[in-house]
C-alpha positions in Angstrom: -23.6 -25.9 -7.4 -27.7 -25.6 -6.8 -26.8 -22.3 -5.0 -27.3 -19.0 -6.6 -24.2 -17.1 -7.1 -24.5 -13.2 -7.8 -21.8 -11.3 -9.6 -21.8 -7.6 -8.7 -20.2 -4.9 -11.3 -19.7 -7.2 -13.9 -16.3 -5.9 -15.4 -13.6 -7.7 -17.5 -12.7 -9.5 -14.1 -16.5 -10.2 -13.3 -17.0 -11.5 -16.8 -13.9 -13.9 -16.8 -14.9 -15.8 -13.4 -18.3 -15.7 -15.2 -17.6 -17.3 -17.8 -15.3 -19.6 -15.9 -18.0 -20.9 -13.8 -20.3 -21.6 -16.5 -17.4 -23.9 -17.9 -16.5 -25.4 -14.4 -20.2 -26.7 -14.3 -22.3 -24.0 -12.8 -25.9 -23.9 -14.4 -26.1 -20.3 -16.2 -30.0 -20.1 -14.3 -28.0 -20.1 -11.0 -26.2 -17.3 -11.9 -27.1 -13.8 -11.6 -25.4 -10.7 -12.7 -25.8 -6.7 -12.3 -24.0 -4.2 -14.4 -23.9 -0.5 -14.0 -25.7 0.1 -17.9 -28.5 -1.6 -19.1 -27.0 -2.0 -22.2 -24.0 -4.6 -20.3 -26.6 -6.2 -18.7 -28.3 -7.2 -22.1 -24.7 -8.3 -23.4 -23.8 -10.2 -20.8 -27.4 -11.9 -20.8 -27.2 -12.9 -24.6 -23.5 -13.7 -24.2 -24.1 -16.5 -21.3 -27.7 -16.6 -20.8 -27.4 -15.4 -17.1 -29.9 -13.0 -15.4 -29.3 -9.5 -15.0 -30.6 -7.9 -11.6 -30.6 -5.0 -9.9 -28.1 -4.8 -7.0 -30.9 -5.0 -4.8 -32.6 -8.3 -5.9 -29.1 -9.9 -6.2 -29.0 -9.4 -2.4 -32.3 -10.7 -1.4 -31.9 -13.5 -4.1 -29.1 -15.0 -4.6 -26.9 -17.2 -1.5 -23.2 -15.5 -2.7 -22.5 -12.1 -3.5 -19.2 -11.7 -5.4 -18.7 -8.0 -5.3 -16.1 -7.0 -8.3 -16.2 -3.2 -8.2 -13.7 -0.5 -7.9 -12.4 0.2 -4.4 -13.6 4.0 -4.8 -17.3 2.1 -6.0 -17.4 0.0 -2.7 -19.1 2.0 -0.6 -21.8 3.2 -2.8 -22.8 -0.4 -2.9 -22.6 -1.2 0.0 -25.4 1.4 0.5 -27.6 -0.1 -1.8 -26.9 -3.1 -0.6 -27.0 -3.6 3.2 -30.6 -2.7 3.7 -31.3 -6.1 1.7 -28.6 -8.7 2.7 -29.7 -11.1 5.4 -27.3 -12.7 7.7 -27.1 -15.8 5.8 -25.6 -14.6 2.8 -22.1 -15.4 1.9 -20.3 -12.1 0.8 -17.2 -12.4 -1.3 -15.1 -9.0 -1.8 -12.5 -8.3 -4.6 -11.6 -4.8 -4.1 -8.1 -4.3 -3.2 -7.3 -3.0 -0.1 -11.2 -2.9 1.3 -11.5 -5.3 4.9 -13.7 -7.7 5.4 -14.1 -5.6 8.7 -14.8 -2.6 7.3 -17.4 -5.0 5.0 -18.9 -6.3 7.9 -19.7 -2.8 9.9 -21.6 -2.0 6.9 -23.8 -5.6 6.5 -25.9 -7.2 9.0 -24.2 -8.2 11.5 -23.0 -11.7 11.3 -22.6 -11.8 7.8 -19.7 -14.3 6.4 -17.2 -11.8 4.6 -14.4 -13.2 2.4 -11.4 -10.8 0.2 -10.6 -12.4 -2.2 -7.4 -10.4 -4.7 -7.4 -12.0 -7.9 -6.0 -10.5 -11.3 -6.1 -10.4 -14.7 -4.8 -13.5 -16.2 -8.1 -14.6 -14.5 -9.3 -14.1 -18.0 -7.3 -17.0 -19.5 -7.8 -18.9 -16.8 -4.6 -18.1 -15.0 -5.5 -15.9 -12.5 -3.9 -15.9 -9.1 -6.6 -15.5 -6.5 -5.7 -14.9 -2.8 -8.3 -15.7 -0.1 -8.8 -14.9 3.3 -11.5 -15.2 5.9 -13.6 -12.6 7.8 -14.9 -13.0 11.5 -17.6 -14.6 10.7 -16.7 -16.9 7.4 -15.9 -20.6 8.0 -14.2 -23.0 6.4 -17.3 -24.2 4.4 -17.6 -20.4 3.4 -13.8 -20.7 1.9 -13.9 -24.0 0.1 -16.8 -22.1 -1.3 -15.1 -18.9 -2.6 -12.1 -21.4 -3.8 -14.6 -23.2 -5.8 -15.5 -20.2 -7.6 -12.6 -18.5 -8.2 -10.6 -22.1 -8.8 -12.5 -22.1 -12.1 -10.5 -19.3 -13.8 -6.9 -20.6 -12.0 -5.0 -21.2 -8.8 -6.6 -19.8 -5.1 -4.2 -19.7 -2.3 -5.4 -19.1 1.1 -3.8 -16.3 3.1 -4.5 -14.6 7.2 -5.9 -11.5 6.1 -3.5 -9.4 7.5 -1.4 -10.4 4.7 -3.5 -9.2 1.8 -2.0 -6.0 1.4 1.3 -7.9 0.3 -0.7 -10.0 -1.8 -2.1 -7.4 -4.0 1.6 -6.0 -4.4 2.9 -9.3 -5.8 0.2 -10.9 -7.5 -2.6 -8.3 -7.9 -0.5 -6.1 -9.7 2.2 -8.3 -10.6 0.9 -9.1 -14.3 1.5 -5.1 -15.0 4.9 -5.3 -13.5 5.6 -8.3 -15.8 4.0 -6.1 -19.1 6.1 -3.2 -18.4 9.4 -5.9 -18.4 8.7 -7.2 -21.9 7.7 -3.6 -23.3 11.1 -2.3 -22.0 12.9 -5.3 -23.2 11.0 -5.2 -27.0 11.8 -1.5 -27.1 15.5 -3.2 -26.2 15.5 -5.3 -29.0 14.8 -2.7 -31.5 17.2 -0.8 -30.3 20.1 -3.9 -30.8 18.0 -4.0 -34.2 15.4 -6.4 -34.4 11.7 -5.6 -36.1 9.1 -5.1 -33.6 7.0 -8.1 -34.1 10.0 -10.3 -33.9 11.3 -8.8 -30.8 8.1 -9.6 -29.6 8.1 -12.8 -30.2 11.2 -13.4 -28.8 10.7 -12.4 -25.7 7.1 -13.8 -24.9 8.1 -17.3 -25.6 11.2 -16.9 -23.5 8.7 -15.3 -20.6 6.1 -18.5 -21.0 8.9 -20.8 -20.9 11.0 -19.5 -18.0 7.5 -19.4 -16.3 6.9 -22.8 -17.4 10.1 -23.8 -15.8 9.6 -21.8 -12.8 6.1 -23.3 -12.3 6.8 -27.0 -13.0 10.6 -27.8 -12.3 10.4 -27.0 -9.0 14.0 -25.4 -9.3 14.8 -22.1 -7.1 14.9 -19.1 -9.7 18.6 -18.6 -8.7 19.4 -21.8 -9.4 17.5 -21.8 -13.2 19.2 -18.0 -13.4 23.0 -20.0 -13.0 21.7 -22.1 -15.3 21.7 -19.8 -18.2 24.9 -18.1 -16.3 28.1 -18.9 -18.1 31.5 -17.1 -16.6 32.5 -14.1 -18.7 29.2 -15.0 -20.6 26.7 -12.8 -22.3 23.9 -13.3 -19.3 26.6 -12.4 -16.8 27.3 -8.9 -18.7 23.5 -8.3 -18.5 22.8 -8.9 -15.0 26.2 -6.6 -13.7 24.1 -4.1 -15.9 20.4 -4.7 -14.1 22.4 -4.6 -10.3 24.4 -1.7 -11.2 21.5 0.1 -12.0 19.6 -1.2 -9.1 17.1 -2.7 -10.6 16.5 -5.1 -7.7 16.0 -2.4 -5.1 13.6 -0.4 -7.8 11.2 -3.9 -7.6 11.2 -4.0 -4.2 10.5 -0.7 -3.3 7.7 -0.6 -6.3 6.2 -3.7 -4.6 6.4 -1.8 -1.1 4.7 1.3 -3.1 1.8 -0.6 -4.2 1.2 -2.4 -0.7 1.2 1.2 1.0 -1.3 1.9 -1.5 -3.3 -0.8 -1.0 -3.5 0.3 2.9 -4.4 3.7 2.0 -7.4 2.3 0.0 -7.9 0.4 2.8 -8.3 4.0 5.2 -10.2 5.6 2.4 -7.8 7.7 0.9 -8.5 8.8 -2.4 -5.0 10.8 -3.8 
């Protein structure tokens, strides 16, 4: 942990595996940030006591760039950037649908690139982060990026081709799982529940079932028969979700956002 890591676009995701790696150990004078106002910059400085940089002396200083900005914000960094990475720096990208390829045309060549997709529950330290290797990163270079990123949840290492599919399940996934309990609140007011205790309902039923489906080490049909009686109430539900085809909706909104992610991927914008 006596390297100096560099977090690029400091963000909501930026700040959470900054804050994360201050509590997994990581002295706050090894760690460097650079935000697009001066104003976050300050906050961030008097929040953690880390040093804010420009983008430029992040590159020539620190030995791990975490880059955490927007997909359509990649490339303008990189063009501030490549003029002052050496080939000994460890790059680290979480932008969805970006290469490490298209990373490493940009860089000196021979720099170790790894993508990394995390998401959001990265900010209570439940993120899941998928990691894959560039041409040039090794396995040193990936127990590395796991370190980090294993400080604000689970890492899983993937072949990059794979990523795209990654982002559709997991790097989106926590909005998919939002927009189930707003649909099922606005369900429960309408079988005539108050809003907060519809709410409540249905969050502690979502962190137990993902409780059970984390730790019991059950399939999710089997825990779904489970709460399956014949002629039951669960079994009226579910004929409702299939007739409506609420399976095929999920899978072709997970094969939506994996085209997406590929189009980010060829620079397409719309």
């Amino acid at each position: 942990m006596s390297q100096k890591v560099a977090v690029l676009g400091t963000g909501k995701i930026g700040e959470a595996l900054l804050s994360g790696m201050l509590r997994g150990g990581w002295p706050a004078a090894d760690l460097l940030v650079t935000a697009r106002r001066a104003d976050r910059a300050e906050e961030l400085r008097a929040r953690y006591g880390v040093t804010p940089v420009t983008n430029a002396e992040a590159a020539k200083t620190a030995d791990t760039l975490i880059l955490t900005v927007k997909p359509q914000d990649m490339g303008a960094l990189l063009d501030e950037l490549a003029p002052h990475v050496p080939a000994d720096r460890l790059v680290i990208s979480g932008a969805a649908g970006i290469t490490t390829a298209s990373l490493e045309e940009r860089l000196t060549a021979g720099v170790p690139v790894v993508r990394v997709m995390t998401n959001t529950p990265a900010l209570v330290d439940e993120a899941m982060s998928v990691i894959s290797a560039g041409s040039h990163a090794t396995a040193g270079h990936l127990a590395h990026a796991e370190e980090i990123f294993g400080s604000v949840g689970k890492t899983l290492r993937v072949p990059e081709s794979q990523q795209d599919a990654c982002t559709a399940l997991s790097g989106s996934g926590p909005a998919y799982f939002f927009y189930l309990v707003e649909a099922m609140t606005d369900a429960g007011i309408l079988l005539g529940l108050p809003r907060d205790k519809a709410h409540d309902l249905i969050v502690q039923s979502a962190i137990g079932a993902a409780t059970m489906l984390r730790d019991s080490g059950e399939h999710p049909v089997k825990l779904r028969e489970n709460v399956t009686s014949p002629a039951g109430t669960t079994i009226s539900a579910i004929r409702e979700l299939e007739n409506h085809g609420v399976r095929a909706a999920l899978i072709a909104a997970l094969e939506a956002a994996r085209d997406r992610s590929r189009e980010l991927a060829a620079g397409t914008k719309d």
